[in-house]
C-alpha positions as CSV (number, residue, x, y, z in Angstrom):
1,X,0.0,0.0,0.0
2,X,1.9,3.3,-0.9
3,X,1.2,6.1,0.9
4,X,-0.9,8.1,-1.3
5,X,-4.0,5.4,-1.2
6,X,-3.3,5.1,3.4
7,X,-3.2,8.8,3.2
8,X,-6.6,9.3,0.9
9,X,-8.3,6.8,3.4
10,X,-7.5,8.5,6.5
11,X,-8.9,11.4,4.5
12,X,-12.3,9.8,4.0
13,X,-12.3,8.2,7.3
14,X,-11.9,11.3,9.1
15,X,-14.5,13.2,6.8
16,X,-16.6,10.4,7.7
17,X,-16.1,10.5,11.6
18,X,-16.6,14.7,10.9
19,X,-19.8,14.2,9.4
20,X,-21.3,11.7,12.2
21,X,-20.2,14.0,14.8
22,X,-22.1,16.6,13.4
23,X,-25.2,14.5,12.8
24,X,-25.0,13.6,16.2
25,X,-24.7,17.2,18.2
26,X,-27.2,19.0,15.1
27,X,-29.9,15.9,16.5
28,X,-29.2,17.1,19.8
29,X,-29.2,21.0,19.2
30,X,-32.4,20.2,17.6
31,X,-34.1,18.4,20.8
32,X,-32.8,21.1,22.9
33,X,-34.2,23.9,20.9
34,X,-37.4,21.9,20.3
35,X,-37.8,21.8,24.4
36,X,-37.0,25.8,25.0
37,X,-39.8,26.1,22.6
38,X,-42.3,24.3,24.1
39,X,-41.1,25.5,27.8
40,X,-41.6,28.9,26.7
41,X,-45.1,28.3,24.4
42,X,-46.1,26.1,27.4
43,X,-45.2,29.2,29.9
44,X,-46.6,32.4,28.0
45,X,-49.6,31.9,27.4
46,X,-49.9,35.4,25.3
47,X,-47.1,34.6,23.0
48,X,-48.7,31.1,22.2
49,X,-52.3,33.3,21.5
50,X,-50.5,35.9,19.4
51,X,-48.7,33.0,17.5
52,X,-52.1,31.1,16.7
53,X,-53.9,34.1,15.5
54,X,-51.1,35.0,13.5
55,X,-51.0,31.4,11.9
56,X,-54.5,31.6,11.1
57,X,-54.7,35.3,9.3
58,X,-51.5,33.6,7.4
59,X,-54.1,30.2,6.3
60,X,-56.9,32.9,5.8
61,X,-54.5,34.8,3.3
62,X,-53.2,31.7,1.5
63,X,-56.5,30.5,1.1
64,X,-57.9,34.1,-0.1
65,X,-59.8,35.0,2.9
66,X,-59.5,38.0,4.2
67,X,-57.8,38.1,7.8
68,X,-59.6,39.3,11.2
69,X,-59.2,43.0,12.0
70,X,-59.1,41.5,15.5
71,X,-58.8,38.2,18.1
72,X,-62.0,38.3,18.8
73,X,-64.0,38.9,15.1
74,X,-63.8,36.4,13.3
75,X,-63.0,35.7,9.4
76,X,-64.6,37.3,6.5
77,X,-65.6,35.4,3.7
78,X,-64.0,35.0,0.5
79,X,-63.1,38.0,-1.7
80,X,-65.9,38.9,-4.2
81,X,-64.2,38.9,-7.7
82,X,-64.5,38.1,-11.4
Protein backbone atom coordinates (compact mmCIF):
# COMPACT_ATOMS: atom_id res chain seq x y z
CA UNK A 1 0.00 0.00 0.00
CA UNK A 2 1.91 3.33 -0.87
CA UNK A 3 1.16 6.13 0.85
CA UNK A 4 -0.87 8.10 -1.31
CA UNK A 5 -3.99 5.38 -1.20
CA UNK A 6 -3.28 5.09 3.37
CA UNK A 7 -3.25 8.81 3.20
CA UNK A 8 -6.57 9.33 0.89
CA UNK A 9 -8.28 6.77 3.39
CA UNK A 10 -7.54 8.45 6.53
CA UNK A 11 -8.88 11.40 4.51
CA UNK A 12 -12.32 9.83 3.99
CA UNK A 13 -12.25 8.16 7.28
CA UNK A 14 -11.85 11.27 9.07
CA UNK A 15 -14.50 13.16 6.79
CA UNK A 16 -16.64 10.40 7.66
CA UNK A 17 -16.10 10.54 11.61
CA UNK A 18 -16.58 14.75 10.91
CA UNK A 19 -19.77 14.25 9.40
CA UNK A 20 -21.31 11.70 12.19
CA UNK A 21 -20.18 13.95 14.84
CA UNK A 22 -22.06 16.57 13.44
CA UNK A 23 -25.19 14.53 12.78
CA UNK A 24 -25.01 13.61 16.19
CA UNK A 25 -24.75 17.21 18.15
CA UNK A 26 -27.15 18.96 15.13
CA UNK A 27 -29.86 15.93 16.51
CA UNK A 28 -29.18 17.11 19.82
CA UNK A 29 -29.24 20.98 19.23
CA UNK A 30 -32.42 20.16 17.56
CA UNK A 31 -34.11 18.42 20.76
CA UNK A 32 -32.77 21.05 22.94
CA UNK A 33 -34.23 23.92 20.88
CA UNK A 34 -37.38 21.87 20.30
CA UNK A 35 -37.76 21.77 24.40
CA UNK A 36 -37.02 25.77 24.97
CA UNK A 37 -39.77 26.15 22.62
CA UNK A 38 -42.34 24.31 24.08
CA UNK A 39 -41.11 25.46 27.83
CA UNK A 40 -41.56 28.91 26.71
CA UNK A 41 -45.08 28.34 24.35
CA UNK A 42 -46.13 26.15 27.37
CA UNK A 43 -45.19 29.17 29.94
CA UNK A 44 -46.58 32.40 27.95
CA UNK A 45 -49.61 31.85 27.39
CA UNK A 46 -49.89 35.39 25.26
CA UNK A 47 -47.06 34.56 23.05
CA UNK A 48 -48.75 31.05 22.18
CA UNK A 49 -52.29 33.29 21.50
CA UNK A 50 -50.49 35.92 19.38
CA UNK A 51 -48.69 32.98 17.50
CA UNK A 52 -52.11 31.07 16.73
CA UNK A 53 -53.91 34.08 15.53
CA UNK A 54 -51.09 34.95 13.51
CA UNK A 55 -51.03 31.40 11.89
CA UNK A 56 -54.49 31.55 11.12
CA UNK A 57 -54.67 35.26 9.29
CA UNK A 58 -51.55 33.56 7.36
CA UNK A 59 -54.06 30.22 6.30
CA UNK A 60 -56.86 32.94 5.78
CA UNK A 61 -54.52 34.77 3.31
CA UNK A 62 -53.22 31.69 1.48
CA UNK A 63 -56.55 30.49 1.09
CA UNK A 64 -57.88 34.07 -0.12
CA UNK A 65 -59.79 34.99 2.88
CA UNK A 66 -59.48 38.03 4.20
CA UNK A 67 -57.78 38.14 7.79
CA UNK A 68 -59.60 39.29 11.16
CA UNK A 69 -59.21 42.97 12.03
CA UNK A 70 -59.12 41.49 15.53
CA UNK A 71 -58.81 38.19 18.09
CA UNK A 72 -61.99 38.33 18.77
CA UNK A 73 -63.97 38.94 15.12
CA UNK A 74 -63.84 36.36 13.32
CA UNK A 75 -63.00 35.72 9.45
CA UNK A 76 -64.55 37.34 6.54
CA UNK A 77 -65.61 35.35 3.72
CA UNK A 78 -63.99 35.02 0.52
CA UNK A 79 -63.05 37.95 -1.70
CA UNK A 80 -65.90 38.86 -4.22
CA UNK A 81 -64.17 38.85 -7.65
CA UNK A 82 -64.53 38.08 -11.39
Amino acid sequence: MEFAETYRQEVLRSRQDRARRALFWSRVLGLVLMLTVAAVLRAEPELRRALATAGTDAILAVAGRQASAGPGQPARGLRAGP
